[in-house]
C-alpha positions as CSV (number, residue, x, y, z in Angstrom):
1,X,-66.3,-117.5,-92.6
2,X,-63.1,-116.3,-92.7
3,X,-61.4,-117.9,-89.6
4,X,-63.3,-121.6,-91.5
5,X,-61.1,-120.2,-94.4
6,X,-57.7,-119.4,-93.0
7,X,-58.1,-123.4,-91.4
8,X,-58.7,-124.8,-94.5
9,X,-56.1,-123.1,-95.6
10,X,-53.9,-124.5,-93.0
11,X,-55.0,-127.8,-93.2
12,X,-54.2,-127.7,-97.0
13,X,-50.6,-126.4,-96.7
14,X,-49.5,-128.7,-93.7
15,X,-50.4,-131.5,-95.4
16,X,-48.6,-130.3,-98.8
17,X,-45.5,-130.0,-96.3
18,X,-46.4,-133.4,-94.5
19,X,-46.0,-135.1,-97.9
20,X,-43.4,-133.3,-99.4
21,X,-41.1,-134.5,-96.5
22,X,-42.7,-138.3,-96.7
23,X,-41.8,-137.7,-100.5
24,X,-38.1,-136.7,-100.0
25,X,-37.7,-139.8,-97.5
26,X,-39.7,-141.9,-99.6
27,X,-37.5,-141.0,-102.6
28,X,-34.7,-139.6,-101.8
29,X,-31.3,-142.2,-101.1
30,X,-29.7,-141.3,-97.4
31,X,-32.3,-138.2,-96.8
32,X,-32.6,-137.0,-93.6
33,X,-33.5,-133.7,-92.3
34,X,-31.4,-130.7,-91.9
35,X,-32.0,-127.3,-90.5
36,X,-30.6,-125.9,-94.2
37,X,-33.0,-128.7,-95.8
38,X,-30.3,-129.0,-99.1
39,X,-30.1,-132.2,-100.5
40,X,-27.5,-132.8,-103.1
41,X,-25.6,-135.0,-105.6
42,X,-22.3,-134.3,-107.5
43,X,-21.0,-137.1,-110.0
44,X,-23.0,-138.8,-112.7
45,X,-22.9,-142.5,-111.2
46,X,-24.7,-140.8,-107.8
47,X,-27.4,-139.1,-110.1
48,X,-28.2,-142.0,-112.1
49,X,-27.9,-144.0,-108.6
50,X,-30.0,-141.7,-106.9
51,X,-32.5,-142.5,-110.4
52,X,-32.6,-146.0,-109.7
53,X,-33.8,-145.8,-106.0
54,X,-36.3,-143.4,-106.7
55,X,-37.5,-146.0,-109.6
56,X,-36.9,-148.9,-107.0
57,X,-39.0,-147.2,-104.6
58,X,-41.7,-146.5,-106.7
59,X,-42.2,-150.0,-107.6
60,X,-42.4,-151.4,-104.0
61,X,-44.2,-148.0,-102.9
62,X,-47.4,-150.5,-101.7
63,X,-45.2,-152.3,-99.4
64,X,-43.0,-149.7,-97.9
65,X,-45.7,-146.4,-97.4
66,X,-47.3,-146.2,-94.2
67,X,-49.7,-143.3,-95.2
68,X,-52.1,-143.5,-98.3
69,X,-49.4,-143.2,-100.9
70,X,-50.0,-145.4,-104.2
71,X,-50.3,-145.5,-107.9
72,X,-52.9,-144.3,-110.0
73,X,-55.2,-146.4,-111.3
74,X,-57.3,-145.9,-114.5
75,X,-59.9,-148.7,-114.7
76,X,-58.2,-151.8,-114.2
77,X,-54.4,-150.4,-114.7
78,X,-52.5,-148.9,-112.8
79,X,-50.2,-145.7,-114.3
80,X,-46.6,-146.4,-115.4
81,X,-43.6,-144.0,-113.7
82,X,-43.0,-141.4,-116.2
83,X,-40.0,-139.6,-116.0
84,X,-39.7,-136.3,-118.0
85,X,-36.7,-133.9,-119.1
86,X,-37.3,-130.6,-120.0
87,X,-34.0,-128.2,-122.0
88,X,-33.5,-124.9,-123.1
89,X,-33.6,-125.4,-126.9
90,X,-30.6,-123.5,-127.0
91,X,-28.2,-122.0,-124.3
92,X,-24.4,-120.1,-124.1
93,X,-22.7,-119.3,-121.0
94,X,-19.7,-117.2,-121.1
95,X,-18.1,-117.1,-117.9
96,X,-15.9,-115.0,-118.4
97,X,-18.5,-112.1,-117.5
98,X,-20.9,-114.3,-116.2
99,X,-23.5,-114.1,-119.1
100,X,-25.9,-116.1,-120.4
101,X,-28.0,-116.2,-124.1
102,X,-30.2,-118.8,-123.6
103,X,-33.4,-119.5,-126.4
104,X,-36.6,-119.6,-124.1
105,X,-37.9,-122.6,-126.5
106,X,-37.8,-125.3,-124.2
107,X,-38.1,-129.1,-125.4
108,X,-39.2,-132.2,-123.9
């Protein structure tokens, strides 16, 4: 029982890993993999490009994934993209002793 465990287990995790790599090429503008895996972005107009593929990609996501990637579908419809933000309600960084006060409300 315990070996049928441990390769469940391992079935389970290598496909979370399979996917999270389809998702970061799927998703991701210019990915490709690195040894140090970092992925990053530094001005506002490559963020909000790096937005708009992702949001291009999800639309045509039926005609570009090969594996069983789709949307969901509730009856008839199928879900929208939702894209959610989540803040500190309140936050103070003073750099000049590297400290932080930072309200643990968070907001959506």
């Amino acid at each position: 029982q315990l070996v049928v465990f441990g390769l469940s287990n391992q079935m389970v995790v290598a496909f979370k890993e399979e996917n999270t790599v389809a998702f970061k090429h799927l998703f991701l503008k210019g990915y490709m993999d690195r040894m140090d895996d970092t992925y990053a972005v530094y001005t506002q107009t490559d963020v909000y490009d790096q937005i708009f593929f992702a949001i291009n990609q999800y639309l045509h996501l039926p005609n570009i994934s090969v594996g069983n990637h789709a949307y969901e579908k509730r009856g008839a419809e199928e879900t929208p993209l939702a894209v959610c933000q989540q803040f500190y309600k309140r936050g103070i960084i003073c750099p000049g002793n590297d400290t932080f006060d930072i309200d643990p409300e968070i907001v959506t």
